[in-house]
KOLVODO-449513 format. One line per field, with one value per residue: residue number from 1; residue in three letters; z, x, y of N, C-alpha, C in turn. Coordinates in steps of 0.2 Angstrom, whole numbers, plus 5000, padded with zeros to 4 digits. Layout:
BEGIN
k = (NUM / ...)
r = (ALA / ...)
n.pz = (Z / ...)
n.px = (X / ...)
n.py = (Y / ...)
ca.pz = (Z / ...)
ca.px = (X / ...)
ca.py = (Y / ...)
c.pz = (Z / ...)
c.px = (X / ...)
c.py = (Y / ...)
end
This chain:
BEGIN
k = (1 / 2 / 3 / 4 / 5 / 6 / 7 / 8 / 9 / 10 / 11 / 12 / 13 / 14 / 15 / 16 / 17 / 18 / 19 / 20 / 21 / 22 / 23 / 24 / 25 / 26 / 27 / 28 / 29 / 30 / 31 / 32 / 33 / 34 / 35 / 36 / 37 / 38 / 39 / 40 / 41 / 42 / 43 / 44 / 45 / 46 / 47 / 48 / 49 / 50 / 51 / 52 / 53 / 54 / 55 / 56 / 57 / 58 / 59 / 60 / 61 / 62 / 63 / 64 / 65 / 66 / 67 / 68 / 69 / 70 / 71 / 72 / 73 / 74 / 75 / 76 / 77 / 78 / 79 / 80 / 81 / 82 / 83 / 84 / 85 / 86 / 87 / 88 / 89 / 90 / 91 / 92 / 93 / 94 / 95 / 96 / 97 / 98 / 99 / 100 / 101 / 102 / 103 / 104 / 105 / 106 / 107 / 108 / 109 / 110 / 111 / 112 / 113 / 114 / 115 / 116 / 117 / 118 / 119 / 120 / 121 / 122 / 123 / 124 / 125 / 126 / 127 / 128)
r = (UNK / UNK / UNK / UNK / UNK / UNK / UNK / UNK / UNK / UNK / UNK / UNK / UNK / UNK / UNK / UNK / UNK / UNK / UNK / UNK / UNK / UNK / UNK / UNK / UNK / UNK / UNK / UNK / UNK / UNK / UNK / UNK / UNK / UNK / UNK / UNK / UNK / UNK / UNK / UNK / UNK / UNK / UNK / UNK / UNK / UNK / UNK / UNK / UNK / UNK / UNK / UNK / UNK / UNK / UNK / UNK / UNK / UNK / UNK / UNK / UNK / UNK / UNK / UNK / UNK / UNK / UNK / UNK / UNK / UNK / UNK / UNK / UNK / UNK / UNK / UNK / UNK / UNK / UNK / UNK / UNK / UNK / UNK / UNK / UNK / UNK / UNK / UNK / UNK / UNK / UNK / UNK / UNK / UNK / UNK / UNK / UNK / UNK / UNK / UNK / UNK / UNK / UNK / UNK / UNK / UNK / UNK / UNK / UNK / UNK / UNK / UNK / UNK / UNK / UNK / UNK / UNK / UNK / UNK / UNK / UNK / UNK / UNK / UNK / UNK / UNK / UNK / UNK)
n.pz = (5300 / 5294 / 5301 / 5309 / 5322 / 5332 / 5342 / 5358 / 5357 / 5366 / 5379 / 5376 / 5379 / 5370 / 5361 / 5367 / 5365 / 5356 / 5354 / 5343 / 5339 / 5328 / 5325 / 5316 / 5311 / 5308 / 5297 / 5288 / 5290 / 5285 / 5273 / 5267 / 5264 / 5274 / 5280 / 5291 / 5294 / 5297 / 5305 / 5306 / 5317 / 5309 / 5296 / 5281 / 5282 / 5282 / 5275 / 5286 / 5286 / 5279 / 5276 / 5267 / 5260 / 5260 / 5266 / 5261 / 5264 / 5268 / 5273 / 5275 / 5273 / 5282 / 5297 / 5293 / 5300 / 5311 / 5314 / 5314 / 5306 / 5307 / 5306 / 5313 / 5309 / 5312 / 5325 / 5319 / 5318 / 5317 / 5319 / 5325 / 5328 / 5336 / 5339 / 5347 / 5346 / 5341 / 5342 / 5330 / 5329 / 5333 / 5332 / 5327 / 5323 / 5311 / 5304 / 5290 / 5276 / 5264 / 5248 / 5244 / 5240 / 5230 / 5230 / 5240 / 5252 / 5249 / 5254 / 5255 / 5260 / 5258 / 5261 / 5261 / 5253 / 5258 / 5262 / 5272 / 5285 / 5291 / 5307 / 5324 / 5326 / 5336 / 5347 / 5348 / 5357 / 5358 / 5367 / 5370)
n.px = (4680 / 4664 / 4647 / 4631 / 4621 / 4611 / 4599 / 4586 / 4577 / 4566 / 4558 / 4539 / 4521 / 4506 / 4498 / 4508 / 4520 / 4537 / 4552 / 4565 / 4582 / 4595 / 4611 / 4621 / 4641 / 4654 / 4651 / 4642 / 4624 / 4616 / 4615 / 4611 / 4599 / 4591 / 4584 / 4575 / 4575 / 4568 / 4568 / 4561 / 4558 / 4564 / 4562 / 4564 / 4576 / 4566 / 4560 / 4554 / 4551 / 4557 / 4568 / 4569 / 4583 / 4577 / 4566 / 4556 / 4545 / 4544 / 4533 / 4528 / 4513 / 4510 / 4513 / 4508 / 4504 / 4504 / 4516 / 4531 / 4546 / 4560 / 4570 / 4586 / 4597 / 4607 / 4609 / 4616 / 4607 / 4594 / 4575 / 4565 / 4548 / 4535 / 4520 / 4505 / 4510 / 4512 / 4512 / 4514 / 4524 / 4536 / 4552 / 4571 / 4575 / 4584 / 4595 / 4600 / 4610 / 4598 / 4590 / 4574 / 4559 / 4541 / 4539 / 4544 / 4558 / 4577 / 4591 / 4606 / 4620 / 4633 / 4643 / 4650 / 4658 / 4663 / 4660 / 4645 / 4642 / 4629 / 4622 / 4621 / 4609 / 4592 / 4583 / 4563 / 4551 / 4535 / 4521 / 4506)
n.py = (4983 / 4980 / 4977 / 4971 / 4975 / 4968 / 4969 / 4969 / 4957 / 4947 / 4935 / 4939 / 4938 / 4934 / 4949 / 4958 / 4969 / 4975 / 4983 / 4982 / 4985 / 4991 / 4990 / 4999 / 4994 / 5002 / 5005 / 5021 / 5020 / 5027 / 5028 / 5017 / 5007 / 4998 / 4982 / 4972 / 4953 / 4939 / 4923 / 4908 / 4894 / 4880 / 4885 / 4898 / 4910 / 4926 / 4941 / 4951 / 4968 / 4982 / 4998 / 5011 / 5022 / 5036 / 5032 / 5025 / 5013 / 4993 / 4982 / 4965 / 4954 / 4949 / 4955 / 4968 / 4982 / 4982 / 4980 / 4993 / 4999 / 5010 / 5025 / 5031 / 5041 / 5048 / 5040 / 5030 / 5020 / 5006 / 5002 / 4994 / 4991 / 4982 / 4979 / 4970 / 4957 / 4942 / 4923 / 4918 / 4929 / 4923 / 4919 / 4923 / 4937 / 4946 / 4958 / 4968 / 4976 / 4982 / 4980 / 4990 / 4986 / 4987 / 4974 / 4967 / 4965 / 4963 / 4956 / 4964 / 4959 / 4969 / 4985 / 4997 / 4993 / 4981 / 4966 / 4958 / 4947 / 4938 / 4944 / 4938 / 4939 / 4943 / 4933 / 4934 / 4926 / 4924 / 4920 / 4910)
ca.pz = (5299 / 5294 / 5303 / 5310 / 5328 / 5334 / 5351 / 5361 / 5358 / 5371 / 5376 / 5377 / 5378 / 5365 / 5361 / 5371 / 5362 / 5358 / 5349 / 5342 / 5338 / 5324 / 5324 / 5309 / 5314 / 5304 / 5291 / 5290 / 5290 / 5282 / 5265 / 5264 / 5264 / 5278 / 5281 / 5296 / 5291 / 5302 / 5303 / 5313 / 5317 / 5302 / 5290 / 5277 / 5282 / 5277 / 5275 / 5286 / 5286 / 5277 / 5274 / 5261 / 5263 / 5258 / 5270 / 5258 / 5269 / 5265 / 5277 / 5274 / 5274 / 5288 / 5300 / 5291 / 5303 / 5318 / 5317 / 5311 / 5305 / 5307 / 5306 / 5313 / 5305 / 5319 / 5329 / 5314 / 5320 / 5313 / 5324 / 5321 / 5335 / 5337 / 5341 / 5345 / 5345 / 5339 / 5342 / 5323 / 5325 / 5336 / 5328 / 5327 / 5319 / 5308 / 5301 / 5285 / 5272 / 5258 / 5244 / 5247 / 5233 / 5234 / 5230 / 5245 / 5254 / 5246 / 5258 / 5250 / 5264 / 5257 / 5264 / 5263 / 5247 / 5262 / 5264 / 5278 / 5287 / 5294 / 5313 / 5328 / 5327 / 5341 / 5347 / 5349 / 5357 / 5360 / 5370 / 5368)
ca.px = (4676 / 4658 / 4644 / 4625 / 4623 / 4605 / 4597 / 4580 / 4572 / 4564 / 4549 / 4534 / 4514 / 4502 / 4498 / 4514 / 4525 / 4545 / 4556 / 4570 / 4587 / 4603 / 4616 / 4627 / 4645 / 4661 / 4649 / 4635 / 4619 / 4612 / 4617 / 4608 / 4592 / 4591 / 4578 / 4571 / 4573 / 4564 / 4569 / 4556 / 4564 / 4562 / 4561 / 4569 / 4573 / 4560 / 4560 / 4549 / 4552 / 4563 / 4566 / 4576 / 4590 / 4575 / 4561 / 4551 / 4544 / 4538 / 4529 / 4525 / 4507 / 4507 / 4515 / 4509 / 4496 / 4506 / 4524 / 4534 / 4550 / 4560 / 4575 / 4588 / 4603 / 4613 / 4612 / 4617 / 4602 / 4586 / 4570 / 4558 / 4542 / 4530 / 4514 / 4502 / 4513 / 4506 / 4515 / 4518 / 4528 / 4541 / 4559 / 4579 / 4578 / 4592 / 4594 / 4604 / 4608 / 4593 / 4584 / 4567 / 4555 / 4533 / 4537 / 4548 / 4566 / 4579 / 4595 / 4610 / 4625 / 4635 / 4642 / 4655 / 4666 / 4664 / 4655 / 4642 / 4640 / 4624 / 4625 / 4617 / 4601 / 4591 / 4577 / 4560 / 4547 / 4528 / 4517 / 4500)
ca.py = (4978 / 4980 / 4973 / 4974 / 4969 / 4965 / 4969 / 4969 / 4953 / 4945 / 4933 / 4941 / 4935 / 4937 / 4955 / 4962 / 4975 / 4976 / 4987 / 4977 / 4990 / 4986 / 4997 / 5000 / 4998 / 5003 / 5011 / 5026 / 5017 / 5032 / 5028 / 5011 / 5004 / 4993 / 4976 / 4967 / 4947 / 4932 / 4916 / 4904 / 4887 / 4874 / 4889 / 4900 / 4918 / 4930 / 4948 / 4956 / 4974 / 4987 / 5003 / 5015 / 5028 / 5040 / 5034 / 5020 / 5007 / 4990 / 4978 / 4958 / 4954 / 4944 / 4961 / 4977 / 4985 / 4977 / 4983 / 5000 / 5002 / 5017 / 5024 / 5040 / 5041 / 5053 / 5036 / 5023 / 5014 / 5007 / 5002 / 4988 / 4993 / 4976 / 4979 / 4965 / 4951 / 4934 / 4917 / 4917 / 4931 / 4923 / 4918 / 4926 / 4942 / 4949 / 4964 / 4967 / 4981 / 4977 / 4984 / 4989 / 4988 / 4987 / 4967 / 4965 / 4966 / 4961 / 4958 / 4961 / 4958 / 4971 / 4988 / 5000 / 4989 / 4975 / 4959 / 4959 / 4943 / 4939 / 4943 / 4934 / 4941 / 4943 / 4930 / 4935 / 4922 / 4925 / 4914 / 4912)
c.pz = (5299 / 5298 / 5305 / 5316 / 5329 / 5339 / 5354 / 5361 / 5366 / 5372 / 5380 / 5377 / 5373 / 5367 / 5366 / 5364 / 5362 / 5353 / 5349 / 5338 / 5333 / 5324 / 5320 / 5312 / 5308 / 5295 / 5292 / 5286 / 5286 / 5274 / 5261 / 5266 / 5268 / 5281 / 5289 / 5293 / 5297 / 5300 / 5310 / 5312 / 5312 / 5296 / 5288 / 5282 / 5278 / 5279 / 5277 / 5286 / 5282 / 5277 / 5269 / 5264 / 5263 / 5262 / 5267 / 5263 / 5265 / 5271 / 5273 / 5275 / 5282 / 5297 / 5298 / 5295 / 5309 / 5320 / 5312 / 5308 / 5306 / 5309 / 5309 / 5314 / 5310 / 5323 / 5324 / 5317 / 5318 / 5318 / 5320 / 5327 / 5330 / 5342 / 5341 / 5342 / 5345 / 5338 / 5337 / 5323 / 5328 / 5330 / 5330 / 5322 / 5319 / 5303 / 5296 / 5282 / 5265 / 5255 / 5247 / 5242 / 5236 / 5234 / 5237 / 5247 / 5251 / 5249 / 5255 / 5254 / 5260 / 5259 / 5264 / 5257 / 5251 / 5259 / 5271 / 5281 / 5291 / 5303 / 5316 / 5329 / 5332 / 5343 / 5351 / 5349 / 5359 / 5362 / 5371 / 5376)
c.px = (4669 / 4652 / 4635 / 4624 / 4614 / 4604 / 4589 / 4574 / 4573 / 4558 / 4544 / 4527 / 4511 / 4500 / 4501 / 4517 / 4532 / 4546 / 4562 / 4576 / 4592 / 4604 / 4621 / 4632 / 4651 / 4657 / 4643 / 4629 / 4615 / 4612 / 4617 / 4601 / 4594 / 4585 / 4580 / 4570 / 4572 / 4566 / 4564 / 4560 / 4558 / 4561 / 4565 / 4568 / 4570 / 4563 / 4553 / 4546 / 4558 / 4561 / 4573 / 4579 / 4582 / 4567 / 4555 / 4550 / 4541 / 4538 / 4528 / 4519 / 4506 / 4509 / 4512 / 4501 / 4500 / 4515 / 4527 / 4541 / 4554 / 4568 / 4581 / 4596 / 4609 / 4614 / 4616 / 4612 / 4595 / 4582 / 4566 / 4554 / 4537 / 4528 / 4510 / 4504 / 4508 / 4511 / 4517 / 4523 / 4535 / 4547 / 4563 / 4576 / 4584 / 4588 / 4599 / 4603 / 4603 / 4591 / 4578 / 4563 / 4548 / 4533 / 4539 / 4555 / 4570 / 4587 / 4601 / 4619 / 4632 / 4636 / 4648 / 4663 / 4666 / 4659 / 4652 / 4641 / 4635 / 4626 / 4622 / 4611 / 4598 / 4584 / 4571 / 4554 / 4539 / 4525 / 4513 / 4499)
c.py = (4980 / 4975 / 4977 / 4970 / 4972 / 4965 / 4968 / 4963 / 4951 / 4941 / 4938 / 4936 / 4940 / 4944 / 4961 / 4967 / 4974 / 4979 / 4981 / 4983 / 4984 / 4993 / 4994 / 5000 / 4998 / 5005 / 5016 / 5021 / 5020 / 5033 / 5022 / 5011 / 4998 / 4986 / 4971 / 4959 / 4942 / 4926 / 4913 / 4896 / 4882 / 4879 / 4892 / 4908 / 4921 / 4937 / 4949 / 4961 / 4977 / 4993 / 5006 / 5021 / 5035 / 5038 / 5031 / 5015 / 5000 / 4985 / 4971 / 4959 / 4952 / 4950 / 4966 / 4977 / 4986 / 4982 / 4990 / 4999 / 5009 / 5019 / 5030 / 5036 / 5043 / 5045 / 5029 / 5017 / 5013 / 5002 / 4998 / 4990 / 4989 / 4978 / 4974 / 4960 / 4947 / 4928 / 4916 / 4922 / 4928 / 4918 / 4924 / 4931 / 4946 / 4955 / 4966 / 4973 / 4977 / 4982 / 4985 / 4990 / 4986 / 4979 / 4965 / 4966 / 4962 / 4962 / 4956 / 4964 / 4963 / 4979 / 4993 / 4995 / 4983 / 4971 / 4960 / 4952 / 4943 / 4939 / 4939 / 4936 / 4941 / 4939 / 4935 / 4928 / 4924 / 4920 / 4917 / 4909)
end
């Protein structure tokens, strides 16, 4: 069984730091393009972050300056680093395999001929 498990949230205060971890399991990580998606409560999941098999990146407006992406393959794990959290950024993030184009992420739950279901994602809150 394919999946994506979710680690590292936590609450933080305004202009705190976290790394947030997904590790690939039951396929190589290294052979997808992987996205960072946000869901804040009352909203739709968004694409925060991705990145591609090959090291393209893209960023939301509302993040790019602030947070990193990044990825090493030997671990089947891909790295979100938040910098200068801001109470907008708080919400469950999920991690999924995605396109990644200069318009945006584009998450596309599949993985190894499987279906990906979305996992538990890992809350992160900021107080101001």
């Amino acid at each position: 069984q394919v999946q994506l498990v979710e680690s590292g949230g936590t609450s933080v205060q305004t202009g705190g730091s976290l790394t947030l971890s997904c590790v690939a399991v039951g396929f190589d990580s290294e052979n997808y393009g992987i996205g960072w998606f946000r869901r804040a409560s009352g909203e739709e999941r968004e694409g925060v972050s991705c990145i591609s098999v090959d090291g393209r990146t893209f960023y939301s407006a509302s993040v790019r300056g602030r947070f990193t992406i990044s990825r090493d393959d030997a671990k089947n794990t891909v790295y979100l680093t938040m910098n200068n959290l801001k109470p907008q950024d708080t919400g469950r993030y999920y991690c999924m395999t995605s396109t990644t184009r200069s318009s945006g992420c584009g998450a596309r739950l599949v993985a190894a001929g499987q279906n990906i279901p979305w996992g538990q994602g890992t809350q992160v809150t900021v107080s101001s």
